[in-house]
C-alpha positions as a LaTeX table, in Angstrom:
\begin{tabular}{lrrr}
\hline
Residue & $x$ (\AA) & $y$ (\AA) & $z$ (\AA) \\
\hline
Unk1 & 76.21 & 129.74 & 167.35 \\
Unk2 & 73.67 & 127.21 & 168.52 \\
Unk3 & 74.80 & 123.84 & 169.69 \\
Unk4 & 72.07 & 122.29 & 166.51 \\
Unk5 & 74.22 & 124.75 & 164.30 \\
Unk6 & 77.52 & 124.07 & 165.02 \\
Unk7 & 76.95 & 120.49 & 165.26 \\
Unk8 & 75.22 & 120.48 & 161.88 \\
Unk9 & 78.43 & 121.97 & 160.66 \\
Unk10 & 80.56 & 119.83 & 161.82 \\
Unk11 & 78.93 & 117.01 & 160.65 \\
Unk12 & 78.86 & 118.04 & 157.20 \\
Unk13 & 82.09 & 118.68 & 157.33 \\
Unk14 & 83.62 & 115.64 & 158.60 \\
Unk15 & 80.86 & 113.37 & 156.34 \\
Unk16 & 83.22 & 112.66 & 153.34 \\
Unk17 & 86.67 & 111.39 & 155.83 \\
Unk18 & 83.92 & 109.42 & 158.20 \\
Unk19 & 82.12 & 107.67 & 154.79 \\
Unk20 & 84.75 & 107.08 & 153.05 \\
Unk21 & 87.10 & 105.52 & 156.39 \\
Unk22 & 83.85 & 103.54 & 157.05 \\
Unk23 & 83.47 & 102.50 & 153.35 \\
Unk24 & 87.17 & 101.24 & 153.51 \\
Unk25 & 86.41 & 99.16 & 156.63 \\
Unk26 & 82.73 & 97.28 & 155.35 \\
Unk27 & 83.30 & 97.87 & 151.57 \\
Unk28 & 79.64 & 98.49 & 151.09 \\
Unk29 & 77.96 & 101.96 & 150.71 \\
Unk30 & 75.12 & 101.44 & 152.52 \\
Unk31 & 76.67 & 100.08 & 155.64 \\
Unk32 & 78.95 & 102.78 & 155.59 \\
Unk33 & 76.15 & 105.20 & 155.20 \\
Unk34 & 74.12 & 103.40 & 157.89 \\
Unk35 & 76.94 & 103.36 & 160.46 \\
Unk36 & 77.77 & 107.33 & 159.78 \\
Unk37 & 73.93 & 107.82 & 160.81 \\
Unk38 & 74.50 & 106.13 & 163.95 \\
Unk39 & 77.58 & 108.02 & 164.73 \\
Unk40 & 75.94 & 110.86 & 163.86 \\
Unk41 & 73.05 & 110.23 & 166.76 \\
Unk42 & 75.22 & 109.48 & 169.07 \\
Unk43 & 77.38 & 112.83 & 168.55 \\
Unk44 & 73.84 & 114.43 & 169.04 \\
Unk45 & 73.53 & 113.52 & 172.09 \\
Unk46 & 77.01 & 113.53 & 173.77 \\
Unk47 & 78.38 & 116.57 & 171.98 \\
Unk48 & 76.54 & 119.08 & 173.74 \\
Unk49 & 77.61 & 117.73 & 176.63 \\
Unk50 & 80.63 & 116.87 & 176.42 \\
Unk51 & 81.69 & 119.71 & 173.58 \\
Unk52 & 83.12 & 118.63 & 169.90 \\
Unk53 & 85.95 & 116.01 & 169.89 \\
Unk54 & 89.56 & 116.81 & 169.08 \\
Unk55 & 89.32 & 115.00 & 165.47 \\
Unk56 & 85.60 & 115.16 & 164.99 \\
Unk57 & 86.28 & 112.47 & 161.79 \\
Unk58 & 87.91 & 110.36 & 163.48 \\
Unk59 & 85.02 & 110.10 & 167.21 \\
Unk60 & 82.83 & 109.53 & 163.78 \\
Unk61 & 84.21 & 106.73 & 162.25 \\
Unk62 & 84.97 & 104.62 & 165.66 \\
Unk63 & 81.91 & 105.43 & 167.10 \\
Unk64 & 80.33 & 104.28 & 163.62 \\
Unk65 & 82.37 & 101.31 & 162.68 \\
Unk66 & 81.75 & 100.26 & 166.49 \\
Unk67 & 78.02 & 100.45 & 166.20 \\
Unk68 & 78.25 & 98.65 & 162.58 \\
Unk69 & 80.07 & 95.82 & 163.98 \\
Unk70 & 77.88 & 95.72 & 167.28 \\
Unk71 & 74.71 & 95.03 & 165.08 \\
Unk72 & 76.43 & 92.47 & 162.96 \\
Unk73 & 76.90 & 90.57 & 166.18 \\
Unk74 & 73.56 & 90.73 & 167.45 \\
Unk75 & 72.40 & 89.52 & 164.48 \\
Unk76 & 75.01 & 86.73 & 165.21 \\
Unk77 & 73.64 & 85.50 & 168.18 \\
Unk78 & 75.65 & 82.85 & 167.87 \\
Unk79 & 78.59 & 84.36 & 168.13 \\
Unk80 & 80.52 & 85.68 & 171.55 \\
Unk81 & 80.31 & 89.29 & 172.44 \\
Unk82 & 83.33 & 91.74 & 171.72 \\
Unk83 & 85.35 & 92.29 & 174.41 \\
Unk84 & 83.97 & 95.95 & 176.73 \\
Unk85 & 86.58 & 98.00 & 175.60 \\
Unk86 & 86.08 & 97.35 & 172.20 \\
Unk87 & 82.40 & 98.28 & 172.29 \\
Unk88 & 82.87 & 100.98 & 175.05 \\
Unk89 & 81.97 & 105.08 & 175.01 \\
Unk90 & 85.50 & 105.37 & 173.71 \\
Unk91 & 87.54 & 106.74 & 176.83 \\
Unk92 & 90.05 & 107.99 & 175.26 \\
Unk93 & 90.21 & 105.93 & 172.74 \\
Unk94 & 90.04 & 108.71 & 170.26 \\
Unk95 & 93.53 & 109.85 & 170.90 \\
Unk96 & 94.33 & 106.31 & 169.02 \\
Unk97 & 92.46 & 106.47 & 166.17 \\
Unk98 & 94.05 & 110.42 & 165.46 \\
Unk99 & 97.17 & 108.76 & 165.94 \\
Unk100 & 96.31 & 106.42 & 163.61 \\
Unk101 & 93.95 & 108.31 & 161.01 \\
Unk102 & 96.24 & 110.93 & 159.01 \\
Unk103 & 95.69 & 113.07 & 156.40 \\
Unk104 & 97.36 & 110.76 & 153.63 \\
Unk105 & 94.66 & 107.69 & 155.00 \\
Unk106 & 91.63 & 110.79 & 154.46 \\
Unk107 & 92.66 & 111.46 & 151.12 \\
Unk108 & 92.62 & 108.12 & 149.78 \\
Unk109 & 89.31 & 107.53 & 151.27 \\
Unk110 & 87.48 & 111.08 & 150.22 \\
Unk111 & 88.95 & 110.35 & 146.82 \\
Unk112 & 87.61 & 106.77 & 146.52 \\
Unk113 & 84.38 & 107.48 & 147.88 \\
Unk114 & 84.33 & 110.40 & 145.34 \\
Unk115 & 85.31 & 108.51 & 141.91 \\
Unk116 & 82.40 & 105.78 & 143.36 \\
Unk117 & 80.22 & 107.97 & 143.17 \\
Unk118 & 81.05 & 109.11 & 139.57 \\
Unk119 & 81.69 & 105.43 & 138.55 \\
Unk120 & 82.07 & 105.27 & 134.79 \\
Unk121 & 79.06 & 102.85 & 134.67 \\
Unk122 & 77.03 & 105.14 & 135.72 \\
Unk123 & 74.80 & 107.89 & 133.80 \\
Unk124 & 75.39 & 111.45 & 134.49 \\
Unk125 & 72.43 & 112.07 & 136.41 \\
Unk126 & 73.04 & 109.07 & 138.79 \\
Unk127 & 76.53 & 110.28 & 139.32 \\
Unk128 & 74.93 & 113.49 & 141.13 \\
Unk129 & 72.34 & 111.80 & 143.31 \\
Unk130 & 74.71 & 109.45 & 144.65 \\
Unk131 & 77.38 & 112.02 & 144.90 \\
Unk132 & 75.14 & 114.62 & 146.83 \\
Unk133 & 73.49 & 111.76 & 148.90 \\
Unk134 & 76.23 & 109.77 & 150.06 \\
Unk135 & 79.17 & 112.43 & 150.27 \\
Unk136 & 77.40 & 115.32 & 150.84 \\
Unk137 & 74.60 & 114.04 & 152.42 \\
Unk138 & 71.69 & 115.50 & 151.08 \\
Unk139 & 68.23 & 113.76 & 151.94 \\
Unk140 & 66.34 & 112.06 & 148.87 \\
Unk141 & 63.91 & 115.24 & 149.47 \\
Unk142 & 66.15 & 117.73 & 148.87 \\
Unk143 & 68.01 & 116.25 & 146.20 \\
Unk144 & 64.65 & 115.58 & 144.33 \\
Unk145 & 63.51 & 119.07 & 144.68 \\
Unk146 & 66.48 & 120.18 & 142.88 \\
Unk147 & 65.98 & 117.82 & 140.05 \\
Unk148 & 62.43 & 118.66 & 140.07 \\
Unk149 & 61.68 & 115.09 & 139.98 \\
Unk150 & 59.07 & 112.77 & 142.87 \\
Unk151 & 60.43 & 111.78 & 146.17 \\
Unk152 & 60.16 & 108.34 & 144.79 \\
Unk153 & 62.27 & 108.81 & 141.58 \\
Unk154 & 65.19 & 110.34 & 142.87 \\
Unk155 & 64.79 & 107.35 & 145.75 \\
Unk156 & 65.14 & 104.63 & 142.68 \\
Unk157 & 67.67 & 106.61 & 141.05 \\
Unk158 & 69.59 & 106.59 & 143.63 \\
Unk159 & 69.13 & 102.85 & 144.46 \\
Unk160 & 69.90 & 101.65 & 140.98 \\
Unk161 & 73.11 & 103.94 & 141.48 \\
Unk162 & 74.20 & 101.84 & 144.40 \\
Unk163 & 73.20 & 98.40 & 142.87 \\
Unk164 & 75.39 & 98.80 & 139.94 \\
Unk165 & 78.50 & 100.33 & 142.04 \\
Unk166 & 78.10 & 96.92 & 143.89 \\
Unk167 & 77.76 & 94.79 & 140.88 \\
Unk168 & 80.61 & 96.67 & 139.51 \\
Unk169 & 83.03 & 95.29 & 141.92 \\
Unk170 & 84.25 & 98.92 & 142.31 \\
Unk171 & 88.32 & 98.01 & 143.97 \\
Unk172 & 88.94 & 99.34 & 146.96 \\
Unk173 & 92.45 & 99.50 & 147.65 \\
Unk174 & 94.37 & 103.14 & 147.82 \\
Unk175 & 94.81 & 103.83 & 144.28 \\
Unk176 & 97.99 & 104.11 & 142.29 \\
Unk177 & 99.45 & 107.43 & 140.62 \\
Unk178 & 97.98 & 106.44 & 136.94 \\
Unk179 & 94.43 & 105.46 & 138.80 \\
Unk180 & 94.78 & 108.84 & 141.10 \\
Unk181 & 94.87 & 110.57 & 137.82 \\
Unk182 & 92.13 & 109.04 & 136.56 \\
Unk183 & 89.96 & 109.33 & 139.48 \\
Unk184 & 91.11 & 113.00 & 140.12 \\
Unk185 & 89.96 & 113.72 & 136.25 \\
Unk186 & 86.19 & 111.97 & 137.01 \\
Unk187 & 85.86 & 113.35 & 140.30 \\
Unk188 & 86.32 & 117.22 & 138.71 \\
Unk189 & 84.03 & 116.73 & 136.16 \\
Unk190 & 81.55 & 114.99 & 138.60 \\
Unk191 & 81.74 & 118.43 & 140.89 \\
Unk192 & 82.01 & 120.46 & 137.63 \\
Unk193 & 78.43 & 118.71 & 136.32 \\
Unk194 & 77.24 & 119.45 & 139.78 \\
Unk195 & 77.80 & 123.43 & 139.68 \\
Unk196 & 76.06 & 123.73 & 136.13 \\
Unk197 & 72.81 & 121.59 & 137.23 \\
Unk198 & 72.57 & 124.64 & 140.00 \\
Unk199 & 74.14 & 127.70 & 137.74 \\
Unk200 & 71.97 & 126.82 & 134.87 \\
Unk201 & 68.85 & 126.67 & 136.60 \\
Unk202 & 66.44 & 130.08 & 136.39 \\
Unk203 & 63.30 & 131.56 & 137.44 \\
Unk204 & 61.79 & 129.43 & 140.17 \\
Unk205 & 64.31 & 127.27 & 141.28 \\
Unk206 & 67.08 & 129.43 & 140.68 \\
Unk207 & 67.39 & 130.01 & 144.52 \\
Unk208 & 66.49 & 126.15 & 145.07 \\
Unk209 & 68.79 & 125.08 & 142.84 \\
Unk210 & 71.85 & 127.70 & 144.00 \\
Unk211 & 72.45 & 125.12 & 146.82 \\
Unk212 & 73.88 & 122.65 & 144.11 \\
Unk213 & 76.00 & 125.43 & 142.73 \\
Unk214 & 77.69 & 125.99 & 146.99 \\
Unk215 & 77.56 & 122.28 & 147.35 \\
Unk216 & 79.98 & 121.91 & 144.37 \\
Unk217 & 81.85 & 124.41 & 145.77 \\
Unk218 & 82.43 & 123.19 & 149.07 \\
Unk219 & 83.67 & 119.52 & 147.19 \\
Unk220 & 85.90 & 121.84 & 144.88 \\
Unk221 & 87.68 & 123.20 & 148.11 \\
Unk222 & 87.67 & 120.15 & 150.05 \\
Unk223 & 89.60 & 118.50 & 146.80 \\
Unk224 & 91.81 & 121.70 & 146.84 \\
Unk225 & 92.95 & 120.65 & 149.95 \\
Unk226 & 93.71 & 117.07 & 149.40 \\
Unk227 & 96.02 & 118.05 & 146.05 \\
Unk228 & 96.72 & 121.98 & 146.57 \\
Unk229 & 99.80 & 120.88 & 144.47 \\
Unk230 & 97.17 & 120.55 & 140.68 \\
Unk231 & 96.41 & 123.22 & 138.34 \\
Unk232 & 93.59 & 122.16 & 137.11 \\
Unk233 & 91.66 & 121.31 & 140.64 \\
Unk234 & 93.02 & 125.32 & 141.42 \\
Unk235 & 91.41 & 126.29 & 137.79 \\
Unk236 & 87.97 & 124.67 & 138.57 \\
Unk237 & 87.78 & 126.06 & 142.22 \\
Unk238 & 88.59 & 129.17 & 140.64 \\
Unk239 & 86.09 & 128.60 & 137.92 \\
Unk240 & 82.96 & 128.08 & 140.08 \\
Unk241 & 84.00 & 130.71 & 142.74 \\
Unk242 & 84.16 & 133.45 & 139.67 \\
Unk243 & 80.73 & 132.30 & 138.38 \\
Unk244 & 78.81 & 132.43 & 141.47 \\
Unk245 & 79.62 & 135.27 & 142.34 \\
Unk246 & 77.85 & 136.95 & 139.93 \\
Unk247 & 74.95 & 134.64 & 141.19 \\
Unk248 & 72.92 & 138.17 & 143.18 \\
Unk249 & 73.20 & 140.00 & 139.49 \\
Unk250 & 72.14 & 136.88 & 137.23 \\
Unk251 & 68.07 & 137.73 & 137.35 \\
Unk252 & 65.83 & 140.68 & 138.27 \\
Unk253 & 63.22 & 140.52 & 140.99 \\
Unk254 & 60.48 & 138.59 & 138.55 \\
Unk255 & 63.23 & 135.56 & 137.90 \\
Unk256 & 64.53 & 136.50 & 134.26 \\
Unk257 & 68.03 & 136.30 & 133.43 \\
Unk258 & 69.80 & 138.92 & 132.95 \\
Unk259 & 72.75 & 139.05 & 130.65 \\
Unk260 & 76.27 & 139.48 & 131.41 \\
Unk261 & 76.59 & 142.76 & 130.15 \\
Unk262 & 73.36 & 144.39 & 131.96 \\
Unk263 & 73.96 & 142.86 & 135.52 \\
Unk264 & 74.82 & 145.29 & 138.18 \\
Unk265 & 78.22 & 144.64 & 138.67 \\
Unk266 & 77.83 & 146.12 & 142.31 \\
Unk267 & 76.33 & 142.88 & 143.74 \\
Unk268 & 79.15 & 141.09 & 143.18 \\
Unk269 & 80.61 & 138.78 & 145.71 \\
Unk270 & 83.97 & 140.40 & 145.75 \\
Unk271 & 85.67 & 138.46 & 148.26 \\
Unk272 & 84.89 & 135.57 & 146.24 \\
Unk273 & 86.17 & 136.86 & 142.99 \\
Unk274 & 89.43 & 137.30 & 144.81 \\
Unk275 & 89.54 & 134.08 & 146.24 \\
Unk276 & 88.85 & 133.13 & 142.62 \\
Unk277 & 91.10 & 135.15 & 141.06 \\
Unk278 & 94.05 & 134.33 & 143.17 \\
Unk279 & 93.50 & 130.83 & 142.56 \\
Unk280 & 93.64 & 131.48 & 138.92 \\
Unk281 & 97.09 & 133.44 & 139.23 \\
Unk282 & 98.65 & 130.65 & 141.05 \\
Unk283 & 97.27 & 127.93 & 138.94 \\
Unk284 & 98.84 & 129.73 & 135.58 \\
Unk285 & 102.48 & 129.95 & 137.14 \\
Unk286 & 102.36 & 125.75 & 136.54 \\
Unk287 & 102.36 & 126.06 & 132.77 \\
Unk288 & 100.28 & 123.35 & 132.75 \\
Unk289 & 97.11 & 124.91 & 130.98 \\
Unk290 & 93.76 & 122.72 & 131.02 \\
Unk291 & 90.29 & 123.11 & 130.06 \\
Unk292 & 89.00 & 124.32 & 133.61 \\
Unk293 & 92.00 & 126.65 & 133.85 \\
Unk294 & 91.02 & 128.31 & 130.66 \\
Unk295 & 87.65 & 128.88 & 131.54 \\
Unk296 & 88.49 & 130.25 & 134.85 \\
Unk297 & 90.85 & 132.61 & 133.01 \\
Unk298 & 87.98 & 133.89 & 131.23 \\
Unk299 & 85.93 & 134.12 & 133.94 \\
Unk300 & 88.09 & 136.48 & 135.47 \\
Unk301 & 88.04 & 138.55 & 132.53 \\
Unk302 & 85.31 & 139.29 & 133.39 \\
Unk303 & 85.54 & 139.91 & 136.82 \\
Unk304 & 88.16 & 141.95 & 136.40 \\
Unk305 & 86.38 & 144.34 & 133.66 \\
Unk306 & 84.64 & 147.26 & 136.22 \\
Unk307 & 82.38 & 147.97 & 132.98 \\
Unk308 & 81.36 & 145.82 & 130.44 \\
Unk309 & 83.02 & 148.52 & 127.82 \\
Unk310 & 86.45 & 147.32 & 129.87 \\
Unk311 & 86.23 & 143.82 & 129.03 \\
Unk312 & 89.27 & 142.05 & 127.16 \\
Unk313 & 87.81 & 140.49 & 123.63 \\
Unk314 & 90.54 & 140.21 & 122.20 \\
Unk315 & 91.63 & 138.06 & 125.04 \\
Unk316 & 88.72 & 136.06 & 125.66 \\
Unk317 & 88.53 & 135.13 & 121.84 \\
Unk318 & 92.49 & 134.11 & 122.21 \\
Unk319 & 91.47 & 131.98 & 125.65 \\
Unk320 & 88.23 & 130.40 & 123.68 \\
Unk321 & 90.66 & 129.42 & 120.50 \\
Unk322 & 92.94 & 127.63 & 123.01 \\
Unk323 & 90.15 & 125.79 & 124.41 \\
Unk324 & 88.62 & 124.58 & 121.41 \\
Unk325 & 92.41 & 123.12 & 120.64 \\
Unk326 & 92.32 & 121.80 & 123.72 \\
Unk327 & 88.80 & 120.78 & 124.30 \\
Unk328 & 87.04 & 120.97 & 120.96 \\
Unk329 & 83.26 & 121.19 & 121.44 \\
Unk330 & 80.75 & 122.72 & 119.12 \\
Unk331 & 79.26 & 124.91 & 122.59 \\
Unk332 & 83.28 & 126.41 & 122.97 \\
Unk333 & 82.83 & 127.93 & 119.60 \\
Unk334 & 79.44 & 129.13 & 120.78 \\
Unk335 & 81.24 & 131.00 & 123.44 \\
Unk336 & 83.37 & 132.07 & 120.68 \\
Unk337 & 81.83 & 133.83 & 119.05 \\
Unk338 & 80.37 & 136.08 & 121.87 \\
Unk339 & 83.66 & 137.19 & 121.72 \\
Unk340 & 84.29 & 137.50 & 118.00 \\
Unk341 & 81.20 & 139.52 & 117.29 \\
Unk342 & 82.87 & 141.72 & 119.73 \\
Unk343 & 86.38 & 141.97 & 118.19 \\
Unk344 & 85.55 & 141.36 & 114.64 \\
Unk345 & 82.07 & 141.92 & 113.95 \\
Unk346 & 78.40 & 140.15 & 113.84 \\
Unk347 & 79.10 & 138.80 & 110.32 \\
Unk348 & 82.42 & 137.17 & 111.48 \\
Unk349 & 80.84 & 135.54 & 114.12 \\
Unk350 & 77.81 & 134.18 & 112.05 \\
Unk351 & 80.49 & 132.58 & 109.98 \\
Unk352 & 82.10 & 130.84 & 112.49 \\
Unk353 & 78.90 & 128.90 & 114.00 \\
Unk354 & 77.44 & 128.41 & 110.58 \\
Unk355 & 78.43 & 125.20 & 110.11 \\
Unk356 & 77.63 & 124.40 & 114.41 \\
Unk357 & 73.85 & 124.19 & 113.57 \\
Unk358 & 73.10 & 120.46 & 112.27 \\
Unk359 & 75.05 & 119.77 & 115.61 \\
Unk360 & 73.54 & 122.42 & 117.43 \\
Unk361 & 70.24 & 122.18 & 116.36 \\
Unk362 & 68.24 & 121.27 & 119.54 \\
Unk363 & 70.58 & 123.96 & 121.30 \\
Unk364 & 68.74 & 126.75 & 122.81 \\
Unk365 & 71.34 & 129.23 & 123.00 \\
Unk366 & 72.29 & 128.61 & 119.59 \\
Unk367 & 69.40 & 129.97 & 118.09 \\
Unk368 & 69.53 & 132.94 & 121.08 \\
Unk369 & 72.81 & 133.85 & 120.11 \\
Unk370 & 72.28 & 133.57 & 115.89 \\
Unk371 & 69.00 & 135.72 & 116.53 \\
Unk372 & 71.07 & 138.32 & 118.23 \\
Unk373 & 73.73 & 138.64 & 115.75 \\
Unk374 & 70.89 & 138.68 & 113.18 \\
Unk375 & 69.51 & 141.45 & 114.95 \\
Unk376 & 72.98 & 143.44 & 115.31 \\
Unk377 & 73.41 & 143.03 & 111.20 \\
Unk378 & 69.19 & 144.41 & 110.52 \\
Unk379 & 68.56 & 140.56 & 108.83 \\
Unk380 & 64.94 & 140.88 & 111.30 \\
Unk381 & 63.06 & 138.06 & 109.54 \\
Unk382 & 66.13 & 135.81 & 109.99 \\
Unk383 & 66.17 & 137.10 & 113.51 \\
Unk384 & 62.61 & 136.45 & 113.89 \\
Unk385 & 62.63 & 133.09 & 112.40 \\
Unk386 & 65.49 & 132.19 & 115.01 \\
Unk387 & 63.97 & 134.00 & 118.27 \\
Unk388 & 60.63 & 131.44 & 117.33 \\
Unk389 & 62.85 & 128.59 & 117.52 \\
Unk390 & 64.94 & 129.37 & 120.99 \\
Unk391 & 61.28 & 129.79 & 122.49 \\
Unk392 & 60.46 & 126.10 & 121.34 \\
Unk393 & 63.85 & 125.02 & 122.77 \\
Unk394 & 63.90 & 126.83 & 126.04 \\
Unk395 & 63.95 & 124.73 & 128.67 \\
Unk396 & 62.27 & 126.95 & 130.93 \\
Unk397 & 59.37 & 129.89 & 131.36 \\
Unk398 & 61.99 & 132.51 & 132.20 \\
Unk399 & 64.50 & 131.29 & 129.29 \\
Unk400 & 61.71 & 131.60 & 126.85 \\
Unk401 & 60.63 & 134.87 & 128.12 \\
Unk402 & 63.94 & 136.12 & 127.93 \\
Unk403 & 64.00 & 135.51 & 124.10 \\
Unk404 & 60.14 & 136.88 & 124.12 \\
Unk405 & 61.91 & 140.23 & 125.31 \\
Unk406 & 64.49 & 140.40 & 122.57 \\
Unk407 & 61.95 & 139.20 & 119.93 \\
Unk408 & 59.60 & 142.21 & 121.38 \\
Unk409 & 62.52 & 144.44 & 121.19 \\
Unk410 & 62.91 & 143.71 & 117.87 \\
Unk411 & 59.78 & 144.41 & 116.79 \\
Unk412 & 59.66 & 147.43 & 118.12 \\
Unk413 & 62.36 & 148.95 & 116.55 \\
Unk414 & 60.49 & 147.56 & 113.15 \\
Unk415 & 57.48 & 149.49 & 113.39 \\
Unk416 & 59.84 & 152.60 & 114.77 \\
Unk417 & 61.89 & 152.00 & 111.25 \\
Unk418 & 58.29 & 151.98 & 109.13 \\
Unk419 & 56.60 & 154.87 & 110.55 \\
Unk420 & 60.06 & 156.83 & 110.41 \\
Unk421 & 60.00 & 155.55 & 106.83 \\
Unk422 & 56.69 & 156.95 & 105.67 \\
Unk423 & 57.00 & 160.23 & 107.38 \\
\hline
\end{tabular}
């Protein structure tokens, strides 16, 4: 590995213990950001040199806070200079600040600088920027890219982010155990929104977007490993690792989805799935079932089933009734009945997310999935009539086309019916 590569690595890895030590020393995001830069120049050039530090964190956030403080005092020329060994190359200074800097001091900080990011002040989307910029330290660029929005947008997105965290008064102390809940709860749902801005994306900027989707997995491990001891955290690391790795089978060469049940099961990440599904097995032996461990547990369903004929139903319509208990949303019972018009039939499913579509009616996949039972039952003006409206809902070229294909399938198998009729 190159010394750029391994470098690059290792600063990514160390960014969210460096940020959030240095946020807990200035209390301000962008001097904290400002003063990881610096360290991070400075590691550029005396790293290859010198090789990587013992604690890599840790050379980070002295050399940073060091260089923070340094230009606070020459901007205080008025004040005298810091003693040499406080501003020195470090020495071996380092060996004091591991001593000092364990794993109870990184957790606290990683998990603050997380649930600042997904302040409950701020809007969904702003939760994301900041999150990707400041703990996993995407540029502006790249983080506008994936949005699909101007350089200059995401930039005042993620400004106004920052502005109200500081108005905010966001508290900085280590949190207690009924905050640390709290904040653990935000913080999941802030990597959880994450993965689905990448997983949902198609055609285009499907590959673009992926990196969101490995991002939010690399924040669902690193929380793994502050509380390997919660369920749920194993039951959403589970439940991204089983989705992406169907991410190779999810669209054909020309960017269309493909459905579930037509992917090529061979392209698989299988070491994933059983990092996944091991992470599922453990988390169940808690007996403390949540929303994410559900949905993992479905997931792996699926992974488990070598052939879409092998799949579970029956199961997965159990799993989806226990998460509507537990998280009732009109989109669960979407996913519902999937897995009812399996078990029970297209009609049985049509009934259940009858009365979903005055809540559902902007929904895309609602009208996808009521045209396809439509289809399954022979009701083809129905289906037709609800194919038309997906295509005005899709979000994308490759969504609509998708439906375009189904609608074109179904018309085909009309005229097939006629002319077999008047022979």
């Amino acid at each position: 590995m190159s010394d750029a590569a391994w470098i690059d690595a290792t600063l990514t890895s160390a960014r969210p213990q460096a940020v959030g030590a240095l946020l807990r020393y200035f209390r301000d995001l962008d001097t904290a950001e400002e003063a990881f830069q610096n360290a991070c120049l400075r590691a550029l050039k005396s790293w290859p040199q010198n090789g990587p530090p013992r604690d890599p964190a840790a050379w980070l956030i002295m050399v940073g806070r060091n260089a923070a403080i340094d230009d606070v005092r020459r901007s205080r020329r008025e004040q005298p200079l810091p003693e040499d060994e406080a501003i020195s190359d470090l020495g071996d200074a380092e060996s004091a600040v591991v001593d000092r800097l364990d794993g109870s001091h990184y957790r606290d900080d990683i998990l603050r600088l997380l649930f600042i990011c997904c302040h409950k002040e701020l809007p969904a989307t702003q939760q994301i920027a900041l999150a990707l910029r400041v703990v996993s330290g995407l540029t502006v660029k790249q983080i506008a890219r994936a949005f699909l929005v101007s350089e200059a947008a995401m930039e005042q997105r993620i400004t106004r982010a920052k502005a109200r965290v500081a108005q905010a008064n966001v508290p900085f102390e280590t949190p207690g155990a009924v905050e640390r809940a709290e904040r653990l709860t935000a913080v999941a749902a802030m990597i959880y929104l994450i993965f689905n801005e990448g997983y949902s994306s198609s055609g285009e900027t499907a590959a673009l977007r992926q990196k969101l989707s490995e991002e939010a997995i690399r924040l669902a491990r690193l929380l793994l490993r502050l509380f390997p001891g919660e369920p749920e955290i194993m039951g959403l690391t589970a439940l991204l690792l089983l989705q992406h790795a169907r991410s190779a089978a999810r669209f054909d060469a020309e960017g269309l989805p493909i459905l579930l049940e037509d992917q090529d099961r061979t392209l698989w990440n299988q070491p994933m799935i059983a990092e996944g599904l091991a992470l599922i097995d453990k988390a169940m032996r808690h007996r403390r079932s949540g929303p994410y461990q559900i949905q993992a547990a479905v997931a792996a369903l699926h992974a488990r089933a070598a052939r879409p004929e092998d799949t579970d139903w029956t199961q997965i319509d159990l799993l989806y009734g226990a998460l509507e208990v537990v998280q009732p949303s009109p989109v669960v019972t979407l996913n519902r009945a999937v897995a009812v018009s399996k078990v029970r039939g297209a009609e049985a499913a049509l009934d259940l997310i009858a009365p979903l579509e005055g809540r559902l009616a902007n929904y895309f996949y609602f009208f996808g999935v009521r045209g396809a039972l439509l289809m399954q039952l022979g009701r083809n003006d129905e289906a037709r009539t609800a194919f038309d409206r997906a295509i005005a809902l899709a979000h994308s070229s490759a969504e609509a086309a998708h439906i375009r294909m189904q609608l074109d399938r179904l018309m085909r198998d009309s005229a097939n019916a006629t002319t077999q009729s008047g022979r």
